[in-house]
N, C-alpha and C positions, 0 to 999 in steps of 0.2 A: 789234155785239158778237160776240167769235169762240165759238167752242162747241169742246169737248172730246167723243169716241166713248168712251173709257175708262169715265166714270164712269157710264156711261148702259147699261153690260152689263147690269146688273142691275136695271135701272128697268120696273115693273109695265108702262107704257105703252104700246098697242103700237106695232111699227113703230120700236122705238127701241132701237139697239143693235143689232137684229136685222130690219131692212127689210123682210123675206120675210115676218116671222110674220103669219098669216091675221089681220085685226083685224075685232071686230065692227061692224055697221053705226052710222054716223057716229063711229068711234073714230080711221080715220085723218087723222093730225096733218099732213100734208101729200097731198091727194090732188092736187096738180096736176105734183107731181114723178111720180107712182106709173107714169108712161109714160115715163118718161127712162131709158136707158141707164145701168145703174151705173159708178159711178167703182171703181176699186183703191183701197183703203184703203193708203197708206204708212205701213210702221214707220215709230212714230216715231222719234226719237235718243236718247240717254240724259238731253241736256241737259231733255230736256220730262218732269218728273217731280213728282206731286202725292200728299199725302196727303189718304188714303182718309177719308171722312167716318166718326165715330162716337162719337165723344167725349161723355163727360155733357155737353156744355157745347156743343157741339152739337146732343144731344137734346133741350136746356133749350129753346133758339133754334129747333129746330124745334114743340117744345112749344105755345109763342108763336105761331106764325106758324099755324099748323092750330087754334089754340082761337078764333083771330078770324075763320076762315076766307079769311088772304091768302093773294094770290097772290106771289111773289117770282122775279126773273129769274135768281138763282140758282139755281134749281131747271126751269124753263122752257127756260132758254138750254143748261141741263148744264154752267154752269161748273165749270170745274178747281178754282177755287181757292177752294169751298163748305166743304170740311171747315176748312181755316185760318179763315176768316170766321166761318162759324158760330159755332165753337168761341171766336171775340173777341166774342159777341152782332152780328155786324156783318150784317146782312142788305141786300140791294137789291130795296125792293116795288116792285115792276108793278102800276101801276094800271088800272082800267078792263077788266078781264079777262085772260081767257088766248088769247083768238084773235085775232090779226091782219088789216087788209085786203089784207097785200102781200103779196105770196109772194118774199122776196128769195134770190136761191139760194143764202146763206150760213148763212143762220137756223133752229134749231130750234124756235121760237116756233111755237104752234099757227096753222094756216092756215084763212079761213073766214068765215062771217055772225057777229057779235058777236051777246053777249046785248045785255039795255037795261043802264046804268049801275045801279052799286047809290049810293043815293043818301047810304045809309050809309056807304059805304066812306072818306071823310075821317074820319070821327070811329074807326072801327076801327085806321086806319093810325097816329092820331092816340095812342091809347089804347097800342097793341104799340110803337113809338117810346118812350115812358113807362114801360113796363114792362122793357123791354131800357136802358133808359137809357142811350142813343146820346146821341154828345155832337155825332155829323157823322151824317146818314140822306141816301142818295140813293134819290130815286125814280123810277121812270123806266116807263112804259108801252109796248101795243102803239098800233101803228098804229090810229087809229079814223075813214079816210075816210069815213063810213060819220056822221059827227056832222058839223052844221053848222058847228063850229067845232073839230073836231077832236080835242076834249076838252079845248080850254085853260081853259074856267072848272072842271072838274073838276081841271086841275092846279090851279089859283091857291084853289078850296076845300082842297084838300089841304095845300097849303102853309099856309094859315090856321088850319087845326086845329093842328096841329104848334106853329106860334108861339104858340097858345091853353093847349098844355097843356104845351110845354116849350116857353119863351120861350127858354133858353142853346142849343138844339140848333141850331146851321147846317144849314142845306139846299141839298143840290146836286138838282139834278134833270137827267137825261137824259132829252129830250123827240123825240117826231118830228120832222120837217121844215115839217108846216101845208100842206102844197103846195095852193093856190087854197083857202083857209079866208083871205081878209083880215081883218085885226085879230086872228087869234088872238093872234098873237104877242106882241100888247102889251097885251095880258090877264094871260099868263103873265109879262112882266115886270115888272107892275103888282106885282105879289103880293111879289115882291123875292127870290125865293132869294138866295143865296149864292154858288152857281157855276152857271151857266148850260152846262146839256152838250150838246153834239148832233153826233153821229158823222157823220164824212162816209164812213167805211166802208173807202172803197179810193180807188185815184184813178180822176180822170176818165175815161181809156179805159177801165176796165175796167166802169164803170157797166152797158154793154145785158147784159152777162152775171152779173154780182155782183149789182147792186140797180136793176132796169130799172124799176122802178115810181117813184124819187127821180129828182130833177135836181141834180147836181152842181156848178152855180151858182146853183140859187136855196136849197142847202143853207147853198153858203159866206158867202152873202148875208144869210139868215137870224141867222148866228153874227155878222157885221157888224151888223145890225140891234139887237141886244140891246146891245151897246157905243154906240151912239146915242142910245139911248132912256134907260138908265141906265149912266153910265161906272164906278160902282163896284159894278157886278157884275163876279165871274170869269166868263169865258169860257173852254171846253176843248171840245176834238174828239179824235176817237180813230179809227185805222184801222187793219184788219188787213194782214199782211204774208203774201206764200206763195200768191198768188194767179194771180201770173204779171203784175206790176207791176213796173217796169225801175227802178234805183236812182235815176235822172234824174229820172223822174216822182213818187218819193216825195219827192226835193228841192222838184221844182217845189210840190207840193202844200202842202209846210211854209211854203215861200218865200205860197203865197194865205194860208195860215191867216194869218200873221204881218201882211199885208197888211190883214186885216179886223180887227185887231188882238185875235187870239186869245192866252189866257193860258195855256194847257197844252196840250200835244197828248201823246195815248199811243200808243203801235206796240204792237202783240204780233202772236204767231205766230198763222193761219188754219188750226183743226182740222175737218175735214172732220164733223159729228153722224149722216152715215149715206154711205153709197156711194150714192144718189139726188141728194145736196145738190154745189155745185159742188166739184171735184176740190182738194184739196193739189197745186200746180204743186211747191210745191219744199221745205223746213226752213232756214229763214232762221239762220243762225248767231250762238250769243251776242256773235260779236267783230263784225257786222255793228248787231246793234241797238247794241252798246255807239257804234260809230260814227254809226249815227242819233241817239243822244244827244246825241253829242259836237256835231255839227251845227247840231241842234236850238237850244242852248244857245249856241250863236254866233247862229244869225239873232235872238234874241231873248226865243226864251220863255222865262216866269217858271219854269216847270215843265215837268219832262219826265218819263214814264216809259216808257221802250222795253227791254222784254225778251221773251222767250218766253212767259211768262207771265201780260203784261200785261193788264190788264182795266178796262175802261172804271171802276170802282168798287173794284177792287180797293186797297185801304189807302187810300183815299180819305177818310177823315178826318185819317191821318197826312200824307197831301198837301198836303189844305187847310191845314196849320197851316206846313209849308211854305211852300205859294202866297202865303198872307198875309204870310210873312217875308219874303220875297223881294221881295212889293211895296213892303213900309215901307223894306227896305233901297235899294230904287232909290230911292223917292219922298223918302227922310228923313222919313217923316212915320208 
């Protein structure tokens, strides 16, 4: 998931917006960056422009989300495009806490030993879904190397609640990778979401430096795996662009998705969350994503969303209703 520096000037946090600021003991959110060389932050371009949160209607949606005490990656990751979402009721919860076991160098996800699961937390996520009367919720978690199974029966109870208290709501889920958890996998697709997410981030070469902690074919593998086990789930992946990935290698990359036969893949632009986290190589131009679309939509995929702005979850119920069209329109059915 890419991250946005903008909306995070003003965030309590420390360390966030502002790298320098002295943080209290055990407050910093990435201490194994805090010895790296800062990056320059690049102006952005005029094309990357986002409205400011604050809307009633996203204080409603924030309202919700702080009286259950979730957590949401909206807020964790510092996406851009929270004030739009909010303000549509659209939230994306993080389950299983706020710290992570990876330290990936793109990510502003808190870095660190996890608490224990709250054993509550399905029925909480289950209850604010109901209250926001989401008609698509995706959920998506940190990393939990750190649990014997990763947290997949935590995903597949989450999902169970949701279908218990809103049977019409579709469920997408973006989940980790499971790296050596066997069987998680087919836990989580026991449960049955609706669209099966799981980012492979960037391509292959850039792995030892963007997310050295994943395997870049036992991710793509993974995303094969769910289309075996059940073929009428969606499958989707999502990678950032702006990292110092050559056009060739995003091809190639589309050309595996489609190979595992993946159903949507997103592109957006890589915004740097602090001058510690890995550098902006470059500002990927709107007439380039429009041409990774174009692309895209030739090798095969049912869906595509490549912009600036894109976001693993972003209109993500608008998609799904999409993706679904798209299928019936191939299948006839």
């Amino acid at each position: 998931m890419a991250v946005v520096l903008d909306l995070l000037n003003r965030d309590p946090r420390p360390n966030i917006g502002n790298p320098k600021a002295e943080a209290k003991p055990g407050e910093v959110r990435h201490p194994e960056k805090q010895k790296r060389a800062e990056n320059p932050i690049l102006r952005k371009p005029d094309w990357i422009r986002v409205k400011a949160p604050g809307s009633p209607k996203w204080a409603e949606t924030q309202k919700i989300v702080k009286a259950e005490k979730l957590v949401t990656v909206c807020e964790e990751a510092g996406c851009p495009n929270i004030g739009e979402c909010w303000e549509k009721k659209h939230a994306t919860f993080m389950i299983m806490g706020d710290t992570c076991t990876r330290a990936c160098a793109f990510c502003n996800v808190k870095t660190g030993v996890p608490e224990a699961l709250d054993h509550e937390e399905p029925r909480k996520i289950a209850e604010a879904v109901a209250k926001l009367g989401l008609e698509h919720v995706v959920i998506t978690s940190v990393d939990r190397d750190d649990l014997n199974d990763g947290g997949a029966e935590h995903f597949a109870r989450v999902i169970r609640a949701i279908r218990e208290t809103s049977p019409t709501t579709t469920i997408e889920i973006l989940t980790p990778d499971f790296l050596r958890k066997p069987g998680a996998l087919e836990v989580v697709v026991a449960a049955k979401p609706d669209v099966f997410n799981h980012n492979l981030e960037t391509v292959p070469g850039r792995y030892l430096t963007v997310r050295p902690g994943a395997r870049y074919f036992h991710s793509l593998r993974l995303l094969q795996r769910v289309k075996e086990l059940d073929p009428t789930i969606f499958t989707k992946s999502g990678i950032m662009v702006g990292l110092g990935e050559e056009r060739n290698e995003v091809l190639q990359l589309m050309d595996d998705l489609r190979s595992a036969e993946v159903d949507f893949i997103t592109i957006g632009q890589y915004l740097a969350p602090s001058r510690k986290h890995h550098a902006v190589i470059r500002f990927v131009t709107p007439d380039e994503f429009k041409s990774f679309e174009t692309i895209a939509y030739v090798k095969g995929f049912l869906m595509v969303s490549a912009t600036p702005l894109t976001r693993s979850s972003h209109h993500a119920g608008e998609d799904f209703a999409k993706l679904r069209a798209a299928r019936a329109a191939k299948t006839g059915a």
